[in-house]
One Martini backbone bead per residue (centre of mass of N, CA, C, O) as a GRO file, in nm:
protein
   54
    1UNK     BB    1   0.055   0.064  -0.019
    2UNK     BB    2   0.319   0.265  -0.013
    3UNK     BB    3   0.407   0.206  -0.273
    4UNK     BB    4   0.139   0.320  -0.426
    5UNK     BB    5   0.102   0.598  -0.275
    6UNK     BB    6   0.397   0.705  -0.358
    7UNK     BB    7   0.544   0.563  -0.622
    8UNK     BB    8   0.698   0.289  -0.529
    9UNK     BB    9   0.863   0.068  -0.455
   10UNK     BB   10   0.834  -0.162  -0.215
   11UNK     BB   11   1.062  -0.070  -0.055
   12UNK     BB   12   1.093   0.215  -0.081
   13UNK     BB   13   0.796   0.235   0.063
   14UNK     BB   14   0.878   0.115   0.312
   15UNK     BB   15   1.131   0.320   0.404
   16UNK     BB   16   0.962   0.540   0.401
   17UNK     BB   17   0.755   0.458   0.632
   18UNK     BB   18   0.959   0.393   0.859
   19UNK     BB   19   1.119   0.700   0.868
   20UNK     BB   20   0.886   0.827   0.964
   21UNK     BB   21   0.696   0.671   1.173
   22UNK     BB   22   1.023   0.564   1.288
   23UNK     BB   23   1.298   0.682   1.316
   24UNK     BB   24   1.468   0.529   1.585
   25UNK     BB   25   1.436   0.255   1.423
   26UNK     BB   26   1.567   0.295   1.164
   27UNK     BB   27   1.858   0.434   1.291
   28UNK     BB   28   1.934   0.158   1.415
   29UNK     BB   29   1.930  -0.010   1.184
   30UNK     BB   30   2.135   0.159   1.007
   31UNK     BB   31   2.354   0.114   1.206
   32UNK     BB   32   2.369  -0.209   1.258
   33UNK     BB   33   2.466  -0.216   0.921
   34UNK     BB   34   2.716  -0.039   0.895
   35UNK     BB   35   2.872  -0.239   1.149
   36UNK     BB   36   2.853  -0.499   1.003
   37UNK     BB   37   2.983  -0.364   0.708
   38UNK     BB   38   3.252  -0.282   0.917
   39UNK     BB   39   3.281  -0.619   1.009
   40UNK     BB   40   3.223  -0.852   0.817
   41UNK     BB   41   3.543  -1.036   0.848
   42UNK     BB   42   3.502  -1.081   1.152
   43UNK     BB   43   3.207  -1.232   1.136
   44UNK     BB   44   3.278  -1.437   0.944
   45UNK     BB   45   3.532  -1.609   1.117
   46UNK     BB   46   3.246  -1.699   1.292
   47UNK     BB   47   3.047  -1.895   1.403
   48UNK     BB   48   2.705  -1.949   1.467
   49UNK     BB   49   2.643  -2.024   1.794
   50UNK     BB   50   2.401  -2.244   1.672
   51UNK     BB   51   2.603  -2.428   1.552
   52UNK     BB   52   2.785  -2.522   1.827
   53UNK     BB   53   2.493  -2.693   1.941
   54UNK     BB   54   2.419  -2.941   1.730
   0.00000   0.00000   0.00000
């Protein structure tokens, strides 16, 4: 509905109504993101905690 009503795709018109409607929500995600993709390299290094334990 958000992209249909803004003229966006589906992602755009979704982006676009959580940065409105929740500000420091969308801001806290997009740090978040940030954090994950500059440190991408040491992330990958180690597995998943829940791989350890299966």
């Amino acid at each position: 509905m958000a992209a249909n009503t803004l003229d966006q795709s589906m992602w755009d018109g979704a982006r676009r109504l959580a940065g409105v409607s929740q500000p420091e929500a969308w801001n806290a995600m997009l740090t978040g993101a940030l954090i994950v993709q500059a440190n991408r390299e040491a992330i990958e290094q180690y597995p998943r905690a829940g791989a350890m334990h299966s």
